[in-house]
mmCIF file of the C-alpha atoms, coordinates in Angstrom:
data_MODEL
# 
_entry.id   MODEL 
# 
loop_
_atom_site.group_PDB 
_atom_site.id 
_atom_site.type_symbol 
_atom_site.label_atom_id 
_atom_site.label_alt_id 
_atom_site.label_comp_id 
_atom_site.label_asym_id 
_atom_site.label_entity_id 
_atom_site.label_seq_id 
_atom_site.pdbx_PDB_ins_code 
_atom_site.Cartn_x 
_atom_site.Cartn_y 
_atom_site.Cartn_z 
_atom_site.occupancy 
_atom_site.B_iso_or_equiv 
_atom_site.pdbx_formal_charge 
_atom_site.auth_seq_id 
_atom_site.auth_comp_id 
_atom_site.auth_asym_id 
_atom_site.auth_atom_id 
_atom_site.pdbx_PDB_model_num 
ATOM 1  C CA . UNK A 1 1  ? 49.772  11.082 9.567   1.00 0.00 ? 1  UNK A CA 1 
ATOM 2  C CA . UNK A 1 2  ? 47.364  13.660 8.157   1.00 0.00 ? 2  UNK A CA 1 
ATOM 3  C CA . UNK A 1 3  ? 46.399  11.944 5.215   1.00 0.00 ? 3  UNK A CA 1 
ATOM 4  C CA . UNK A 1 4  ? 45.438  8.738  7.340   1.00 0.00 ? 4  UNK A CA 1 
ATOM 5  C CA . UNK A 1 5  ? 43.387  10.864 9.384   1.00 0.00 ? 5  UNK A CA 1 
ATOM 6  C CA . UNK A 1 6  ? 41.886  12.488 6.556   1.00 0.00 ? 6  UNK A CA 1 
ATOM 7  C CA . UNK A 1 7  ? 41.202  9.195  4.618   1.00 0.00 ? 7  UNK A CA 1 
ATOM 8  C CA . UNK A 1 8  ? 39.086  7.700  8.428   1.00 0.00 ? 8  UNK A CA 1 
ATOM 9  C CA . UNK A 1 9  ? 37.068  10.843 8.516   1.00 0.00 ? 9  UNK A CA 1 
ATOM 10 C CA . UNK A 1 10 ? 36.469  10.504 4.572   1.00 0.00 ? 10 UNK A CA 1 
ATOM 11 C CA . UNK A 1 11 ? 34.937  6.867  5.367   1.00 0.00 ? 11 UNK A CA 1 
ATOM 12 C CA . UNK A 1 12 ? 33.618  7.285  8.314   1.00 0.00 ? 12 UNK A CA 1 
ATOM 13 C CA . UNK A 1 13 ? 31.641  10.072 6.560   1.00 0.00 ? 13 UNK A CA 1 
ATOM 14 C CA . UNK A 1 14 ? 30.806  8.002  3.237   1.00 0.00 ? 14 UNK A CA 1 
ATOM 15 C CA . UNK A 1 15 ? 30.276  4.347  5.005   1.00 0.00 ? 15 UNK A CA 1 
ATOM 16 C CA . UNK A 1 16 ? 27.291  6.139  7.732   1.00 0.00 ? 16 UNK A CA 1 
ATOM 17 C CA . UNK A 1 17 ? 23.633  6.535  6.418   1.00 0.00 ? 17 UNK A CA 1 
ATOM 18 C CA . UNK A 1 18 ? 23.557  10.369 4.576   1.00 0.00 ? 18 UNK A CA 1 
ATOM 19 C CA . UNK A 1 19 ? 20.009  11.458 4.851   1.00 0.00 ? 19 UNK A CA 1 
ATOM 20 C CA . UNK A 1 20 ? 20.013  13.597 2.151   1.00 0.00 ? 20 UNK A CA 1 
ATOM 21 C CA . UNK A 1 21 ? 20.516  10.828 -0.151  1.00 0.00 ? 21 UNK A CA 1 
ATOM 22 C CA . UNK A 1 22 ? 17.732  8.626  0.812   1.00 0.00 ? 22 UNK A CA 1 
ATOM 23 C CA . UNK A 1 23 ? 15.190  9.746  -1.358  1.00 0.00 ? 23 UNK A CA 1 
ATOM 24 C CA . UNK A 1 24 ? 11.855  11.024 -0.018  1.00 0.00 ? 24 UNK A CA 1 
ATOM 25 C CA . UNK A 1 25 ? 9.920   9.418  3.321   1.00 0.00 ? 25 UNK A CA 1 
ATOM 26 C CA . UNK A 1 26 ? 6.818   9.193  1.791   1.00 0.00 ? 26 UNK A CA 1 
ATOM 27 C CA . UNK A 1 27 ? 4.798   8.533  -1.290  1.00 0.00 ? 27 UNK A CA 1 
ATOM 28 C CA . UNK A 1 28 ? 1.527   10.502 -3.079  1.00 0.00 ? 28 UNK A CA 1 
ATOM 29 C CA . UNK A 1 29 ? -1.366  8.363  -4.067  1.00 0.00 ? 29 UNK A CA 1 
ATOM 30 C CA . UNK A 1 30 ? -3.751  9.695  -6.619  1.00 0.00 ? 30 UNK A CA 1 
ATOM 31 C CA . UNK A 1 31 ? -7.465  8.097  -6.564  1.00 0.00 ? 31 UNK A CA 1 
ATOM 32 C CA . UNK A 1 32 ? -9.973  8.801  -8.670  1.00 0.00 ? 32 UNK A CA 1 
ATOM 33 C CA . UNK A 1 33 ? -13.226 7.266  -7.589  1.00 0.00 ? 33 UNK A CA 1 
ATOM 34 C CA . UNK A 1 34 ? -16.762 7.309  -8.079  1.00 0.00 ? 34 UNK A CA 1 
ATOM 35 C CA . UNK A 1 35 ? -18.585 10.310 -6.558  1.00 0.00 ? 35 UNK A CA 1 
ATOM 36 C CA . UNK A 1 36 ? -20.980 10.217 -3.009  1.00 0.00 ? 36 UNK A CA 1 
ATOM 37 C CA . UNK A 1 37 ? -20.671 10.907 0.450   1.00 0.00 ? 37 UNK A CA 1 
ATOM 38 C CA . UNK A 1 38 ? -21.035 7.037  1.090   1.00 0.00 ? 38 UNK A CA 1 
ATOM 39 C CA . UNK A 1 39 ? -17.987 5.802  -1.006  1.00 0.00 ? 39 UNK A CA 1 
ATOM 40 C CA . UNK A 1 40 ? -15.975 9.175  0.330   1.00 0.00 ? 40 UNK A CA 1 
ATOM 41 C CA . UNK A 1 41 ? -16.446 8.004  3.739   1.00 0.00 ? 41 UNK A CA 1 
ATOM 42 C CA . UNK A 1 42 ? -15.192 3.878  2.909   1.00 0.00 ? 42 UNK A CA 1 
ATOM 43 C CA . UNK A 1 43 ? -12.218 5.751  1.160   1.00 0.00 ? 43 UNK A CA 1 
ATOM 44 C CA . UNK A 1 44 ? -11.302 7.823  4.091   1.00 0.00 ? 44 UNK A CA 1 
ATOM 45 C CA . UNK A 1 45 ? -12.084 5.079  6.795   1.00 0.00 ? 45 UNK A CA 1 
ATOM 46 C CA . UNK A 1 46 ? -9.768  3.010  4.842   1.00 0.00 ? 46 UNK A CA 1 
ATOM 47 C CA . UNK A 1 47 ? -7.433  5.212  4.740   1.00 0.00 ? 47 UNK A CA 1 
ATOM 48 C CA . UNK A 1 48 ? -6.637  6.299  8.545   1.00 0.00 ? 48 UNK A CA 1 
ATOM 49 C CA . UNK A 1 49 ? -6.619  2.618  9.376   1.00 0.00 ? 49 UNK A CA 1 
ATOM 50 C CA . UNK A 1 50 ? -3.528  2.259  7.655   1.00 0.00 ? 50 UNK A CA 1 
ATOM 51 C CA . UNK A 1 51 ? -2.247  5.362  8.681   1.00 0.00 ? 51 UNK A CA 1 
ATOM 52 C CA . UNK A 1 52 ? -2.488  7.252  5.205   1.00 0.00 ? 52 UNK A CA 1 
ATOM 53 C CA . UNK A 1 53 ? -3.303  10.983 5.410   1.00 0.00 ? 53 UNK A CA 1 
ATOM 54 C CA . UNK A 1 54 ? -5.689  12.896 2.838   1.00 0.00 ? 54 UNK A CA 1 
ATOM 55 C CA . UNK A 1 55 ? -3.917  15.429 1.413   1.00 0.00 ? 55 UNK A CA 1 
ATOM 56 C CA . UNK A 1 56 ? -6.263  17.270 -1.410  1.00 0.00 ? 56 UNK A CA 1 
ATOM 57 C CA . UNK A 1 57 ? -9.619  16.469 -2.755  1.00 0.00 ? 57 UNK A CA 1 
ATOM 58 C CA . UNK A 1 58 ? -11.233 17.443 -6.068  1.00 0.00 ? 58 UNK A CA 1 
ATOM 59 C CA . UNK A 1 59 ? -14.853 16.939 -6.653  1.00 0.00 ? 59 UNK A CA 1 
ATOM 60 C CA . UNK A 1 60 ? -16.834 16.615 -9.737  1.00 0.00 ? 60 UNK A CA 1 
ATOM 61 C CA . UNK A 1 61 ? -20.898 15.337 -10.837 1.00 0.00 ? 61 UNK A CA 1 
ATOM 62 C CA . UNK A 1 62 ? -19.269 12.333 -11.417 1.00 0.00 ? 62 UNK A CA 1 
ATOM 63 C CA . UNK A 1 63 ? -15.945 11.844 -10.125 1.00 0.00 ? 63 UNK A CA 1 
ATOM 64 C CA . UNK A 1 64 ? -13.571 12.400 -6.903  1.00 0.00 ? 64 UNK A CA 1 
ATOM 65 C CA . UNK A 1 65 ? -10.410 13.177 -7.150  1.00 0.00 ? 65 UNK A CA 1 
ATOM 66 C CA . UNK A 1 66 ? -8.504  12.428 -4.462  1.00 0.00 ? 66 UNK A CA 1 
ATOM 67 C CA . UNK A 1 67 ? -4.303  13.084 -3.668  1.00 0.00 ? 67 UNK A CA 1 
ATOM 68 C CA . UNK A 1 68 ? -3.182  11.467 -0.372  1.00 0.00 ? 68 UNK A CA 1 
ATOM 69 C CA . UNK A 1 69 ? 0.158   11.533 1.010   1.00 0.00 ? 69 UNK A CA 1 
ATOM 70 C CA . UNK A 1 70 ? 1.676   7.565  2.731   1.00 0.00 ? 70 UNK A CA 1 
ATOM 71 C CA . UNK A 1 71 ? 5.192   6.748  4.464   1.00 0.00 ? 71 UNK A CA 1 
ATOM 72 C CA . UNK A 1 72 ? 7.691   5.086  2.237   1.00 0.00 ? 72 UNK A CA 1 
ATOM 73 C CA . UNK A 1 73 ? 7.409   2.278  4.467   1.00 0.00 ? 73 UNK A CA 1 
ATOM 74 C CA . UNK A 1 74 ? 3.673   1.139  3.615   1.00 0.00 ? 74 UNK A CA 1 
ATOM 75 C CA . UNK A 1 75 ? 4.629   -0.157 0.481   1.00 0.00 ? 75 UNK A CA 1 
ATOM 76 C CA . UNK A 1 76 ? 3.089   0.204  -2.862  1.00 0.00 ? 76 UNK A CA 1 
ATOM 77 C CA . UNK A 1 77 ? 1.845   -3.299 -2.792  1.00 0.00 ? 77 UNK A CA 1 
ATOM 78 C CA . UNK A 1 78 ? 0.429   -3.019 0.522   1.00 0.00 ? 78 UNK A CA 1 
ATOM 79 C CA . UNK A 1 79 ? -1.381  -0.023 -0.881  1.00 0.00 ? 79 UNK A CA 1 
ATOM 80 C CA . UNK A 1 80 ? -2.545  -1.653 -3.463  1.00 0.00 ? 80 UNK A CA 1 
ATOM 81 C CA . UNK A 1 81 ? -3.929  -4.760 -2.140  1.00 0.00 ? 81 UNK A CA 1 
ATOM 82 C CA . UNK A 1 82 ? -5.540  -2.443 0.479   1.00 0.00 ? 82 UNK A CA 1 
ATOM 83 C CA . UNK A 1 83 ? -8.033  -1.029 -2.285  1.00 0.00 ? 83 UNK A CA 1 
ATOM 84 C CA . UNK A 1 84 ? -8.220  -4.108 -5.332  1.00 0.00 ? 84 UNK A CA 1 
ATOM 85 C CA . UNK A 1 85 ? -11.825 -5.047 -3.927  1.00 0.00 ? 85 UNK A CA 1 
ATOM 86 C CA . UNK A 1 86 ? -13.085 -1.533 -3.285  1.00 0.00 ? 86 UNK A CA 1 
ATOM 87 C CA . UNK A 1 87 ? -15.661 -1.368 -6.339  1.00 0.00 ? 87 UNK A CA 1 
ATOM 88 C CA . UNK A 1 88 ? -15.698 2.724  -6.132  1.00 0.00 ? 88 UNK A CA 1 
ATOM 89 C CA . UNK A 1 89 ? -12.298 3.607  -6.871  1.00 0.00 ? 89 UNK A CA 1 
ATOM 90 C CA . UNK A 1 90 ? -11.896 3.830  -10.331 1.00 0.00 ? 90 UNK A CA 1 
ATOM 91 C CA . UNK A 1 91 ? -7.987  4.326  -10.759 1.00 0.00 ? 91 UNK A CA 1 
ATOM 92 C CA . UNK A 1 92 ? -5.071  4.555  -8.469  1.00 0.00 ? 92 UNK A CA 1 
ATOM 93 C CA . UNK A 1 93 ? -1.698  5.638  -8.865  1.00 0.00 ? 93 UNK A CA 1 
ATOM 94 C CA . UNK A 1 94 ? 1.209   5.633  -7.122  1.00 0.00 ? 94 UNK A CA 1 
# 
């Protein structure tokens, strides 16, 4: 009798969703982009539309350097097709 009940709690535990297994709820996106208030402010319109937070920026003459932080559930082919026709980023990764 105590094994049975030991081997239902064992599934019950193994069979139900453990969070600390699922990985990480969100992704970082690193864009690097050509420098300028006007493209900055495209970037970061584009951005809180789909609900993608700026988490760092790094400027130089010529560059920005940008880290922003998206839920796991966006995609990374959402994210991309979000930015493929935006002629001032320069390189993103995900």
């Amino acid at each position: 009798m105590p094994a049975t009940l030991m081997i239902i709690a064992l599934q019950v535990l193994l069979h139900k969703r453990l969070l600390f297994l699922e990985g990480p709820q969100s992704e970082q996106i690193s864009i690097t982009m050509e420098s300028g208030p006007e493209p900055f402010q495209i970037l970061r319109d584009n951005l809180e539309s789909i609900n993608i937070q700026i988490l760092e920026v790094k400027t130089q003459k010529t560059r920005v350097y940008g880290l922003a932080g998206a839920r796991r559930a966006c995609g990374s082919v959402f994210i991309l097709m979000c930015f493929q026709d935006d002629p001032y980023i320069r390189a993103l990764d995900i």
